[in-house]
C-alpha positions in Angstrom: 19.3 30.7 -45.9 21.9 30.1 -43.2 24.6 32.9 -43.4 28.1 31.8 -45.1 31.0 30.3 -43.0 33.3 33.1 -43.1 37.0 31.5 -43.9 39.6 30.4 -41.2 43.4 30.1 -41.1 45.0 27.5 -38.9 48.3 27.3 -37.7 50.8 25.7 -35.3 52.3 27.8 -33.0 54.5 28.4 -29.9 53.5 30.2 -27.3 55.3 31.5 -24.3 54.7 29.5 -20.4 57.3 30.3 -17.9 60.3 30.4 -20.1 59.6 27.5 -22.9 58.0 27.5 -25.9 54.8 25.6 -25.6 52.8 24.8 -28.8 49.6 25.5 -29.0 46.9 24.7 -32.6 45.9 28.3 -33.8 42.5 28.7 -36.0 41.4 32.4 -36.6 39.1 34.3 -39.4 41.1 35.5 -42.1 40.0 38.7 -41.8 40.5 38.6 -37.7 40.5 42.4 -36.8 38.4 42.9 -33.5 37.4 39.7 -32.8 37.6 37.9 -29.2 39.7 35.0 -28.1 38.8 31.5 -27.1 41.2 29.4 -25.4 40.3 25.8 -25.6 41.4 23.1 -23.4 42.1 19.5 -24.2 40.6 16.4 -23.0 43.4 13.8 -21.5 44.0 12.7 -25.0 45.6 15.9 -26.2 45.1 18.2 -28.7 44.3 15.1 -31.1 41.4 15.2 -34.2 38.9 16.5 -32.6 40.3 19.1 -30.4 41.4 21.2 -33.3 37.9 20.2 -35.1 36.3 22.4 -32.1 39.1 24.9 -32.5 38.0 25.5 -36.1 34.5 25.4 -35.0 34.9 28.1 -32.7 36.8 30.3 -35.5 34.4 30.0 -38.0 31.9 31.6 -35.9 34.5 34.9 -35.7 36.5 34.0 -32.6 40.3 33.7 -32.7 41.0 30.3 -31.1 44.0 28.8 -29.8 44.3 25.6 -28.0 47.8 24.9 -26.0 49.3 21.4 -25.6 49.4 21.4 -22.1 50.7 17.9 -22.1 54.0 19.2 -24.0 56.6 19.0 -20.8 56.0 15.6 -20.9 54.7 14.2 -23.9 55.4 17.0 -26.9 52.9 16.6 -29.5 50.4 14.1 -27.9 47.7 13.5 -29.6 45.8 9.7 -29.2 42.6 8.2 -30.0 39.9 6.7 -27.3 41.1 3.5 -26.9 41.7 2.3 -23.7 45.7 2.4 -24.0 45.1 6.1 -24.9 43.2 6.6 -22.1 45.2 5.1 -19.4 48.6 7.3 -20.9 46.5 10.5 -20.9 45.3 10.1 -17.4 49.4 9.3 -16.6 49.8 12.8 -18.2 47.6 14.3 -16.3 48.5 12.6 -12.9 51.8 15.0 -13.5 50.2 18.5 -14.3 50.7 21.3 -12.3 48.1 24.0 -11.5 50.8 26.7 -11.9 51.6 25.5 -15.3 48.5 25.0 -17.2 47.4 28.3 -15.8 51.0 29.8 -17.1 49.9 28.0 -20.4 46.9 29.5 -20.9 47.9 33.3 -19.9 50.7 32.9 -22.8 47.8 31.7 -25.0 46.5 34.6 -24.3 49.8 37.1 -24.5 50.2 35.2 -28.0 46.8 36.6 -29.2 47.0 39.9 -27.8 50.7 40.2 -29.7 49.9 39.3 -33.0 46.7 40.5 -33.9 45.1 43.6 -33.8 42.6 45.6 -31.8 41.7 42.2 -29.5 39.2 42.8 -27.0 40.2 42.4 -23.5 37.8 39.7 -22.2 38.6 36.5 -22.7 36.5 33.2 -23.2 37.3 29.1 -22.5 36.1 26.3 -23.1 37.3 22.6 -22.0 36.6 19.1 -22.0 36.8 16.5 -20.2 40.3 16.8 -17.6 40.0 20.4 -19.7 36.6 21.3 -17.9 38.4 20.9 -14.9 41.2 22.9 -16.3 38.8 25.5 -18.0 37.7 25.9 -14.2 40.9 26.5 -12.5 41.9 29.0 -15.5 38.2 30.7 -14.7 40.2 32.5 -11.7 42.3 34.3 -14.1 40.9 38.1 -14.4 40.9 38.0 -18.6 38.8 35.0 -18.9 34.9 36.8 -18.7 33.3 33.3 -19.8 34.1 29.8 -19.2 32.1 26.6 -20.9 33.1 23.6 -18.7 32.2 20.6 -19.7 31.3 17.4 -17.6 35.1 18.6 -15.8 35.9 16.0 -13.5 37.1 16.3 -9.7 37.0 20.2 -9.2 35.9 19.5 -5.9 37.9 16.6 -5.0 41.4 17.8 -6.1 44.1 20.6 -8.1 46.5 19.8 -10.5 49.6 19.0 -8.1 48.3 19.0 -5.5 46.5 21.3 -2.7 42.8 22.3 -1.9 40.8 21.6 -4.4 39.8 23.7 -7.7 36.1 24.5 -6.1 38.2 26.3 -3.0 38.9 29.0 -5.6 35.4 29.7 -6.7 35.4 33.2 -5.0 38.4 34.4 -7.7 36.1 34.0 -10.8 35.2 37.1 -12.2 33.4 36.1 -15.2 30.4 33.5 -15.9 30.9 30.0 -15.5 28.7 27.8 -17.6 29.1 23.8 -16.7 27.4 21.1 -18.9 27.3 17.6 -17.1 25.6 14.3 -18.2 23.6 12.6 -15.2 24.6 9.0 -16.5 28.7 10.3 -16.7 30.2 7.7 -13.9 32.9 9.7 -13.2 31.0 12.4 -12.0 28.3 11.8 -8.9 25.1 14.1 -9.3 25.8 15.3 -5.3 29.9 16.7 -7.1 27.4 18.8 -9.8 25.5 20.1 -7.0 28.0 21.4 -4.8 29.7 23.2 -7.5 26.2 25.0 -8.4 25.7 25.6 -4.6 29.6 26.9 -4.3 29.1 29.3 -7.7 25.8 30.6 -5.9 27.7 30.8 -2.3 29.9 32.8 -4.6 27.5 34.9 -6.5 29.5 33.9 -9.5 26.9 34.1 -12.4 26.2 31.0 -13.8 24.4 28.3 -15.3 25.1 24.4 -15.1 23.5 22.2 -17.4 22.4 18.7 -16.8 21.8 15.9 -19.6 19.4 13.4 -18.1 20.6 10.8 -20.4 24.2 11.9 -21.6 27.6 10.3 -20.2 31.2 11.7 -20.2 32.6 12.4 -23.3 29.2 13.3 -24.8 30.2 16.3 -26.5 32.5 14.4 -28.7 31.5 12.8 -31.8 34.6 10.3 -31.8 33.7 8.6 -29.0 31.0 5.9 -28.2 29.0 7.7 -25.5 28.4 11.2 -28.4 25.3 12.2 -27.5 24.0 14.2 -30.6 20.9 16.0 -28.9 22.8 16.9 -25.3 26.0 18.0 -28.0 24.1 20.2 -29.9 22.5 21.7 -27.0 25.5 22.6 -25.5 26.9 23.9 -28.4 24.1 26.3 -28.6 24.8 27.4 -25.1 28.6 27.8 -25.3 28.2 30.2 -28.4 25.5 32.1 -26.7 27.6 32.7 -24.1 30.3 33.6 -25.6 28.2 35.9 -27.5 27.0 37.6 -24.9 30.6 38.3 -22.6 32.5 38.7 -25.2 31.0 40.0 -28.3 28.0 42.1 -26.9 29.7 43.8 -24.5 30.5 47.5 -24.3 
């Protein structure tokens, strides 16, 4: 028999990034003593349906997880389906990001967890999708995060948030363990891009794993999108869990 679901709270709260008030969707256990933080990082369409679906996900399996809207300077409470419109407004969005900010985002994520609940273990995980696997890269430098689940992040080696080298240049700053989950059909992602970031981690010695979906696309992960891959998804899942698991909950 499958062990129970233990039960979650959810809340919207604000959080603090370089002097504003940023929201960001909250899901925790009820009884939340001790346990680890997630930070979870949108795809371009914000922190819509199925964004806090994984956040609750995450909780349920003991983790206090909290998602920021890092859209919110420009667009406060974005949140859009997968039509094309959507896309072409969250990739606008994105266009205007700043590396400085998200990664101010998600350290007050992080603040706001270690504030208001108790006994929270230093290492941190994140997880991202989409222009959030990128993201969930870049915030892989900071020294709290201890294990990152990036998946099929576009353009780490091609570019930053606002400019400058590229995400990949700062591979050497990761601390923790980077896993990366990529689907081989995705065309916004060449199979030559996934290699150099696993040779970069290696160059690196980052510890790692990158994951590759012979028949998955971008956006596999998500079940409200036509290219949800159900085998490659579950898959994943497994993975991210287990890796979080093991850096953050097995530890010590």
């Amino acid at each position: 028999m499958a062990a129970a679901t233990p039960p979650i709270q959810t809340h919207t709260v604000d959080i603090l990034s370089q002097g504003l008030a940023i929201p960001a969707y909250l899901a925790h256990p009820t009884e939340s003593t001790d346990c680890p933080t997630v930070v979870v990082i949108q795809e371009v369409f914000g922190v819509n349906d199925h964004i806090r679906a994984v956040t609750e996900r995450i909780a349920q399996q003991g983790y206090i997880v909290i998602a920021p809207h890092i859209y919110h300077r420009q667009a406060p409470g974005f949140a859009v389906g997968y039509d094309e419109a959507a896309l072409a407004l969250g990739r606008q969005y994105k266009n205007a990001t700043q590396a400085d900010e998200l990664l101010s985002d998600i350290q007050g994520a992080i603040a706001y967890v270690q504030q208001h609940f108790a006994d929270v273990p230093a290492a941190v995980g994140c997880i991202g999708f989409c222009f959030g696997g990128h993201v969930a890269y870049l915030a892989a430098t900071l020294p709290a995060i201890q294990a990152t689940a990036s998946f099929y992040g576009a353009g780490i080696g091609q570019f930053t948030p606002g400019g400058g080298a590229p995400t990949l240049s700062r591979t050497a700053d990761i601390q923790g363990t980077v896993y990366a989950f990529f689907g081989m059909q995705d065309p916004l992602i060449t199979v030559a891009e996934v290699d150099a970031l696993e040779d970069t981690l290696r160059t690196h010695r980052v510890e790692h794993r990158i994951y590759r979906y012979p028949n998955a696309t971008h956006g596999f992960f998500c079940d409200q999108r036509t290219s949800y891959d159900s085998i490659a998804a579950q898959d994943a899942w497994t993975h991210a869990l287990r890796l979080f698991q093991e850096k953050l909950v097995d530890v010590g």
